[in-house]
C-alpha positions as CSV (number, residue, x, y, z in Angstrom):
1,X,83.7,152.9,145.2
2,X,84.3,155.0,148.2
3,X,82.2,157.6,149.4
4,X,78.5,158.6,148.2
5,X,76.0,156.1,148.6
6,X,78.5,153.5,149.8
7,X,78.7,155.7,153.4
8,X,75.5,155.3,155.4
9,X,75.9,158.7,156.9
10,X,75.7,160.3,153.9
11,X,72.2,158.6,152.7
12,X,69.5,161.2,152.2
13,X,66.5,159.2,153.4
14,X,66.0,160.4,156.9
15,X,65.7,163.6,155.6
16,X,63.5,162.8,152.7
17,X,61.0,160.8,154.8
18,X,61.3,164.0,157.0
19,X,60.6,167.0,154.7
20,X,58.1,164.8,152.1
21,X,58.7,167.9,149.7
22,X,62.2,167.3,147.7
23,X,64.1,164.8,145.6
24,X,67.6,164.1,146.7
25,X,69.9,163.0,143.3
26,X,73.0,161.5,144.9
27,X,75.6,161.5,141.9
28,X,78.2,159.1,141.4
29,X,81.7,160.3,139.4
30,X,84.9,159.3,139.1
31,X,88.0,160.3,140.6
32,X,91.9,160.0,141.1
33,X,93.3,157.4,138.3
34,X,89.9,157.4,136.9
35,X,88.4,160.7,137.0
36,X,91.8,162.9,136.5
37,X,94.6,161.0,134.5
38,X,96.2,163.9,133.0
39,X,97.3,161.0,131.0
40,X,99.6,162.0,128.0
41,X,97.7,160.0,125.4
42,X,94.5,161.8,126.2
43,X,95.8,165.2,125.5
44,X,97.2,163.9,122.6
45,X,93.7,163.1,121.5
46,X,92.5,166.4,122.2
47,X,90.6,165.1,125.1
48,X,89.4,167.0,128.6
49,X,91.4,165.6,131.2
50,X,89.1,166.8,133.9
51,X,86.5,163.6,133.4
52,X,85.5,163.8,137.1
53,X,83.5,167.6,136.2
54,X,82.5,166.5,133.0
55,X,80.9,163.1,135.0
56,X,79.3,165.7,137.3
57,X,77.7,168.0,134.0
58,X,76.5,164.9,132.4
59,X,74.3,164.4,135.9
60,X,72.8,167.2,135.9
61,X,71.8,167.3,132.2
62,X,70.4,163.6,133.0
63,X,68.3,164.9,136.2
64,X,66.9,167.9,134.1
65,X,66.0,165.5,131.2
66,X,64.5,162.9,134.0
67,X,63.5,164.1,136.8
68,X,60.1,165.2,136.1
69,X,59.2,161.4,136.0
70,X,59.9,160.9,139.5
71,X,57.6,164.2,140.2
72,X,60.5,166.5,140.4
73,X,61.0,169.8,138.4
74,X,63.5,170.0,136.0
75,X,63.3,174.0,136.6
76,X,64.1,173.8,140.1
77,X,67.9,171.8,140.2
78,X,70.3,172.8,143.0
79,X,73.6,171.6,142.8
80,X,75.3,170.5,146.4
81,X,78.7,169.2,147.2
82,X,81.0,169.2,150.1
83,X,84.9,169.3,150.6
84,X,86.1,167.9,147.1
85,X,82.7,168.1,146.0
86,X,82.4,172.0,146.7
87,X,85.5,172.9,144.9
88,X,83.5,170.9,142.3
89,X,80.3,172.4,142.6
90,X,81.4,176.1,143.2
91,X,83.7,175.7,140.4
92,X,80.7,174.2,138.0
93,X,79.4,178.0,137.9
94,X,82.2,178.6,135.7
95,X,83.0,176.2,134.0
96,X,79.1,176.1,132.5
97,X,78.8,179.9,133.4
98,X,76.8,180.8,129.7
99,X,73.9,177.0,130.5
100,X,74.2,176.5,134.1
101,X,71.3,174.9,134.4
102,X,70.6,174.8,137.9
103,X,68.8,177.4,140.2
104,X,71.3,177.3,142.8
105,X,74.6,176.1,144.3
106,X,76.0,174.8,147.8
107,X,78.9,174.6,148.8
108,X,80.1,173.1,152.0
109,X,83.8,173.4,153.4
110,X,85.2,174.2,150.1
111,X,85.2,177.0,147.1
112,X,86.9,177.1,144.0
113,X,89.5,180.1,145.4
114,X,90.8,177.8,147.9
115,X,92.4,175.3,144.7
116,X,93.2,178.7,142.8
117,X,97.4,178.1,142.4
118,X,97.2,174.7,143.4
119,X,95.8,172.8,140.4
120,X,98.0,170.3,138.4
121,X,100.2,171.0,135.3
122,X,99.0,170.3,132.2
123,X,102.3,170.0,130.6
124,X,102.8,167.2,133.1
125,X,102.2,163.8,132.6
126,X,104.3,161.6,134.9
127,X,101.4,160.8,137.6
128,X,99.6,158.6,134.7
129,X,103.1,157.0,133.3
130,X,104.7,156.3,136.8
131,X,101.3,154.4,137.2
132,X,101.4,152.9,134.2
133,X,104.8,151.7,134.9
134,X,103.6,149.8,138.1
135,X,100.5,147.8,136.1
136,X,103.2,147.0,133.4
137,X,102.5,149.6,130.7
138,X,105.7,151.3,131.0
139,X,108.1,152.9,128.4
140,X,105.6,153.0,125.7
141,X,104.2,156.1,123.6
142,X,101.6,158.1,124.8
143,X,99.1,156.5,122.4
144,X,100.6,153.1,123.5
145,X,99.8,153.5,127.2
146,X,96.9,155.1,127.3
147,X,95.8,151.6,125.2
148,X,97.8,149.6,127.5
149,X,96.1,151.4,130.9
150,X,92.9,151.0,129.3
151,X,93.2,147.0,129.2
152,X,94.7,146.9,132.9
153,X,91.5,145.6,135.1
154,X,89.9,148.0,137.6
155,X,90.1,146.0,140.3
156,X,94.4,146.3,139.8
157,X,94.2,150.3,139.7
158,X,92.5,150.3,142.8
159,X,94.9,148.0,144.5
160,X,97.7,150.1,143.1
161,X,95.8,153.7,144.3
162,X,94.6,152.1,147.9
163,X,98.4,150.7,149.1
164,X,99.6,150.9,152.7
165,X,102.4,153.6,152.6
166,X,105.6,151.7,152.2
167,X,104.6,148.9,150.1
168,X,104.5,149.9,146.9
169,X,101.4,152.2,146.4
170,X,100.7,155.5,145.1
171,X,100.9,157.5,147.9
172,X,104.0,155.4,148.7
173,X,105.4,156.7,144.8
174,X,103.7,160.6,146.3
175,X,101.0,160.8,143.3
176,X,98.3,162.7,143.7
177,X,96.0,163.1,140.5
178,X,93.9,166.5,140.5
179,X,92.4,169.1,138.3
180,X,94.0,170.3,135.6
181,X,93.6,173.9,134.1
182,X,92.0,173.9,131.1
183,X,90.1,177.4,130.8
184,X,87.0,175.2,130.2
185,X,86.4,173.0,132.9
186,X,89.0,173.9,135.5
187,X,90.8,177.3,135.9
188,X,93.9,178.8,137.1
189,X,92.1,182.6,138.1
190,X,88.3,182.1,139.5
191,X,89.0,185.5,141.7
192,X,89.6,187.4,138.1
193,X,86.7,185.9,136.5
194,X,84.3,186.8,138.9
195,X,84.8,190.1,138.4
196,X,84.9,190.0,134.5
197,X,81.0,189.6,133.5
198,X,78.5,187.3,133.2
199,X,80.1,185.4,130.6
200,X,82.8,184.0,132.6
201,X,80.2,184.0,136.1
202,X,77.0,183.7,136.5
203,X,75.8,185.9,139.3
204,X,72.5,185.6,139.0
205,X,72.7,182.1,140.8
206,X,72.6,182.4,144.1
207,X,75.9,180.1,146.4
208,X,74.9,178.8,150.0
209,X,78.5,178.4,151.5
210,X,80.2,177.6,154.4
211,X,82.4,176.0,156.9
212,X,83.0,174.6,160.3
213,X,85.1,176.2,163.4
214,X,87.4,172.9,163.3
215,X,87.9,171.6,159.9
216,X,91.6,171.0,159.9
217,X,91.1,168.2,163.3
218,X,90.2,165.3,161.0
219,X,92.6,165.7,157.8
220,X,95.8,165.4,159.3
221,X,97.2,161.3,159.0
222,X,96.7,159.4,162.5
223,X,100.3,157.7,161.6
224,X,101.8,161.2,160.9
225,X,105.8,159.9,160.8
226,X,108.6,161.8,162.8
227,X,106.9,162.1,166.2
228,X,106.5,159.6,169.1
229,X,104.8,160.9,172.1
230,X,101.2,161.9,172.7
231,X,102.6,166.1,173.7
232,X,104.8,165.7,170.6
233,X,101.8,165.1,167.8
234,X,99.3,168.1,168.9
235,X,101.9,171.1,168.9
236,X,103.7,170.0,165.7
237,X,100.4,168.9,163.5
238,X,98.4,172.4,165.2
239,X,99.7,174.9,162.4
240,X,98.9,172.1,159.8
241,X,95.2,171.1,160.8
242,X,94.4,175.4,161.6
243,X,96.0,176.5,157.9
244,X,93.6,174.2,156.5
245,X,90.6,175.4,158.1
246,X,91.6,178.6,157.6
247,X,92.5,178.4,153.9
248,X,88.8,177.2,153.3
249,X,87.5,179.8,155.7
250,X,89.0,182.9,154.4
251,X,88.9,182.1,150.8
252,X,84.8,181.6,151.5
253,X,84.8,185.0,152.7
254,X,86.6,186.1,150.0
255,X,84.6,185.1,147.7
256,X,82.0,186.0,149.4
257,X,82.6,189.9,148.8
258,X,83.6,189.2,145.1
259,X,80.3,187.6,144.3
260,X,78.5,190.7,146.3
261,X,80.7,193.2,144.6
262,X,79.4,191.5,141.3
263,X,75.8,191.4,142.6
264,X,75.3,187.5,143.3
265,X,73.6,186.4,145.9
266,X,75.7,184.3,148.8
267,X,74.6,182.8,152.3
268,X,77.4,181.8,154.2
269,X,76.8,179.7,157.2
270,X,79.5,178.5,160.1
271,X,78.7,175.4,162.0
272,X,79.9,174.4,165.7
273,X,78.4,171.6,166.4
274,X,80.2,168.9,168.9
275,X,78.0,165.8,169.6
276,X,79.8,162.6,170.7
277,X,77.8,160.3,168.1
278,X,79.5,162.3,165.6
279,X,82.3,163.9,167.2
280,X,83.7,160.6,169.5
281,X,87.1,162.6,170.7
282,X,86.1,166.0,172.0
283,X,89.0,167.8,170.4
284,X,87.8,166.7,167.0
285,X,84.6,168.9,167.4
286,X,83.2,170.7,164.2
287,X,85.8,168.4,162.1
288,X,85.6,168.4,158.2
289,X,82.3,166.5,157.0
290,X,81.0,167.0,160.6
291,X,77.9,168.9,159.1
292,X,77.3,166.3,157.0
293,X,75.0,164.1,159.1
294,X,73.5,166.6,160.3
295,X,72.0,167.9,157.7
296,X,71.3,164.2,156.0
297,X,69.5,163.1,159.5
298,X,71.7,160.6,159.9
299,X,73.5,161.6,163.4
300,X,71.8,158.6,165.4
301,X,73.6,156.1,163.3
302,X,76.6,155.8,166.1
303,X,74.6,156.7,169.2
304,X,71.5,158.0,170.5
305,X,71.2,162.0,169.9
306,X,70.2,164.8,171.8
307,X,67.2,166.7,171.4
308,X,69.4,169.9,170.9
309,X,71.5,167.9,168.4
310,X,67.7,167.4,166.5
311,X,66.9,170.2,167.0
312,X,70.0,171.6,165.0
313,X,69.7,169.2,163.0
314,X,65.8,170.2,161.4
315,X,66.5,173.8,161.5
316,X,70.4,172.8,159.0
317,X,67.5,170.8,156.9
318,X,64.8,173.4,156.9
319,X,67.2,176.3,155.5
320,X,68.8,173.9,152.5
321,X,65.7,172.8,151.9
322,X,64.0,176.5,152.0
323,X,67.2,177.6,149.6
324,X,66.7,174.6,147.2
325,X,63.2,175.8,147.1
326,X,64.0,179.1,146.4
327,X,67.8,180.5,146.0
328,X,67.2,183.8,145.8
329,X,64.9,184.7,148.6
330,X,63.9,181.7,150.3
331,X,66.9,182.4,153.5
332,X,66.2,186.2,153.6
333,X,62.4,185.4,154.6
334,X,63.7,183.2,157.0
335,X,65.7,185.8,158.8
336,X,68.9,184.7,157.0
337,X,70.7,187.7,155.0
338,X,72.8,187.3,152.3
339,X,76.1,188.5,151.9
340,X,77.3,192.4,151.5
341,X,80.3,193.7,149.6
342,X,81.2,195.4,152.9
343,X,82.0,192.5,154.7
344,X,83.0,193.3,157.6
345,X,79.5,194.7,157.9
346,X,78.4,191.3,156.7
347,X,76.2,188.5,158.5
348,X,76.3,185.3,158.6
349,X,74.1,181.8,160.3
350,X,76.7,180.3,163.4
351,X,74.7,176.7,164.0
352,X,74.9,174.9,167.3
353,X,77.4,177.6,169.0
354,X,77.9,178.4,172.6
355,X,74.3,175.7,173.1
356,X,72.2,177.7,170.6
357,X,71.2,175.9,167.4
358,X,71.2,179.1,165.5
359,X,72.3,182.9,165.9
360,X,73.3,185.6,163.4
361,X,76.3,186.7,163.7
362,X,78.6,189.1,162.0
363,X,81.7,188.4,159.6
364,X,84.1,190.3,161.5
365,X,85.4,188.1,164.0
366,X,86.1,185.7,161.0
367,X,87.9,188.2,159.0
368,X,90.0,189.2,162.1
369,X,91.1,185.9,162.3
370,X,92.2,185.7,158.6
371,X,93.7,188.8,158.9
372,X,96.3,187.9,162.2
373,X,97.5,184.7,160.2
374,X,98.0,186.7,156.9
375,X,94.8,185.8,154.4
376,X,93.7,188.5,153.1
377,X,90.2,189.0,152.7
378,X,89.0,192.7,151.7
C-alpha cells in the first residue's frame, strides 16, 4: 500500500494532539489495477468500474454510522483529499449530489474540472487485458479473465504495476488505469452540471479549495529520457511542470465562479511556502503535496522548523479545522471571504508569501496569469 497512513508525513497526530477538538478518519481505497480495472468482464456484469469512489462512499457511510462511538458527530463529516484525492473529493459532490452526507468538502491541488476531457473510455478495455496477458490470463473471454485476474495473487499485480521502466512493467507497456465516465460516479461535464440544479450539485455544501505557486516542480520524472545536461533538463521540462500547475490553478478558479454563480459557498486558498525540511532544493518551493505537512504538523520530521514555518503551520490548522467546524461561516468570521461570481473582484487566503504567514489577497493576479497562457476563466 502506498500513500495514506503508510507516509509519516501524512499522519494526523501532531495536529490532533494539537487542536484536542476533532477526529481525523484517514481512509484507505484502492487504486490503479485494483481500484479502476475498466476490466471487460465487469461491465459485462453490469458492474461500476470506478471501485476506487465507490471505496471512498462506503467510508463515509461507515464514519456516519460509527463515529459517534469514538465521540465524534455523525452530523458534522467533512470530506478532505488532496491531488488524486481532490479530484475524488470534489467530484464526490456529484456523484452523491441528492445524500451527500457530509457538511463540507476540501479540496487541495485538484478539482474535478481539471479531469473534465481526460477520463478513460468506457468502450475500452485493453489496460485490464494487456495486464492480464502479462500474469498469464491472456486470450480468454471477458468472463474468463476477469476469473482468471481474480485468482492472480496481489503481491504479482503489484510487481507487474511497480516495474522499472524497461523491464517489463506497466508503465514500461504505457497503462495508466483512471476514471471512467459513468454519469454516476464519474462524469464527462462537471462545468454543465453545476449550473443545472441541485439535483446534479449540491450547492449548499460549502468547498475549501486550493493550490500552491509551484505545483508542477515535483511531478515531472527525475530520469526524464532525451536530455543530458544539467541547462538542457530545466528549459525543456519548464512548459511541462508550469501547464500542470496552471491546469489545476485555473480550473480552481473556474470553478470557483461556477459554484458562486450557483450560490455555493467556496474558499480558495494559495500557499507559498518554501522551508528546507520540506522543500530540500530551493527551486522545488511550494511543490505539489508541499502543504501537506503543514497542515498535518508534521514539517519537523526532516529537520528542525522555524518558528515562522509554525507559525504557518497553526494558522493552515486553525482555518481547516474552523471550516470542518463550521463550512458555511466558520472562515468568513475569521476574516476569510468566500468566493464571488465576479472574480476578478474575488479574494482569496495567500499563506507564507513574501515572509507573511497569511494575507488576503485578490483573484486577479491569478486570473491574469491564466489568461496570458490561454485558460480561460470568466
Amino acid at each position: 500500500m502506498i500513500g495514506g497512513t503508510n507516509v509519516p508525513y501524512q499522519l494526523a497526530q501532531p495536529w490532533v494532539q494539537r487542536s484536542q477538538k476533532h477526529i481525523v478518519v484517514q481512509i484507505q481505497y484502492r487504486l490503479n489495477i485494483f481500484g479502476l480495472p475498466n476490466a471487460a468482464g465487469l461491465a459485462k456484469e453490469g458492474k461500476n468500474l470506478n471501485l476506487a469512489l465507490l471505496d471512498q462512499r462506503l467510508a463515509v457511510e461507515w464514519v456516519r454510522a460509527n463515529i459517534a462511538r469514538f465521540g465524534g458527530d455523525p452530523n458534522r463529516i467533512t470530506l478532505w483529499g488532496e491531488s488524486a484525492g481532490a479530484y475524488a473529493t470534489d467530484g464526490y459532490l456529484f456523484a452523491w449530489a441528492r445524500d451527500p452526507i457530509v457538511k463540507g468538502v476540501i479540496a487541495d491541488s485538484g478539482n474535478a474540472l481539471a479531469i473534465e476531457g481526460s477520463l478513460g473510455n468506457a468502450r475500452n478495455h485493453s489496460t485490464f487485458s494487456i495486464a492480464a496477458r502479462h500474469m498469464g490470463c491472456g486470450n480468454l473471454s471477458p468472463e474468463e479473465e476477469l476469473q482468471c485476474m481474480r485468482g492472480v495473487p496481489e503481491h504479482k499485480l503489484k510487481e507487474y504495476l511497480q516495474a522499472e521502466l524497461g523491464q517489463g512493467g506497466a508503465a514500461d507497456d504505457g497503462l495508466s488505469f483512471s476514471l471512467i465516465p459513468d454519469n454516476t460516479t464519474a462524469f464527462t461535464n462537471y462545468t454543465e452540471r453545476i449550473t443545472t440544479g441541485s439535483s446534479k450539485f449540491p450547492a449548499n455544501i460549502p468547498l475549501l479549495i486550493g493550490t500552491n505557486t509551484n505545483e508542477g516542480a515535483a511531478v515531472i520524472p527525475y530520469n526524464f529520457p532525451g536530455y543530458e545536461t544539467a541547462t538542457e533538463i530545466p528549459v525543456y521540462l519548464k512548459p511541462f511542470a508550469n501547464g500542470f500547475g496552471l491546469n489545476l490553478q485555473c480550473t480552481t478558479l473556474k470553478e470557483n465562479r461556477l459554484r458562486s454563480e450557483a450560490g455555493a459557498r467556496t474558499f480558495q486558498y494559495l500557499y507559498a511556502g518554501n522551508f528546507t525540511n520540506v522543500s530540500p532544493l530551493p527551486w522545488l518551493g511550494a511543490y505539489h503535496t508541499a502543504e501537506l505537512p503543514l497542515i498535518f504538523g508534521t514539517h519537523g520530521i526532516e529537520g528542525p522548523s522555524t518558528k515562522f514555518e509554525r507559525k504557518v503551520s497553526e494558522r493552515m490548522q486553525d482555518l481547516y479545522l474552523r471550516f470542518a467546524s463550521d463550512p458555511v461561516h466558520g472562515l468568513e468570521k475569521d476574516g476569510w471571504p468566500a468566493a464571488q461570481p465576479q472574480l476578478d473582484r474575488s479574494k482569496l487566503v495567500n499563506w507564507a508569501g513574501n515572509g507573511k504567514v497569511e494575507q488576503i489577497v485578490g483573484a486577479k493576479k491569478l486570473i491574469d496569469e491564466c489568461n496570458r497562457n490561454g485558460f480561460a476563466v470568466l
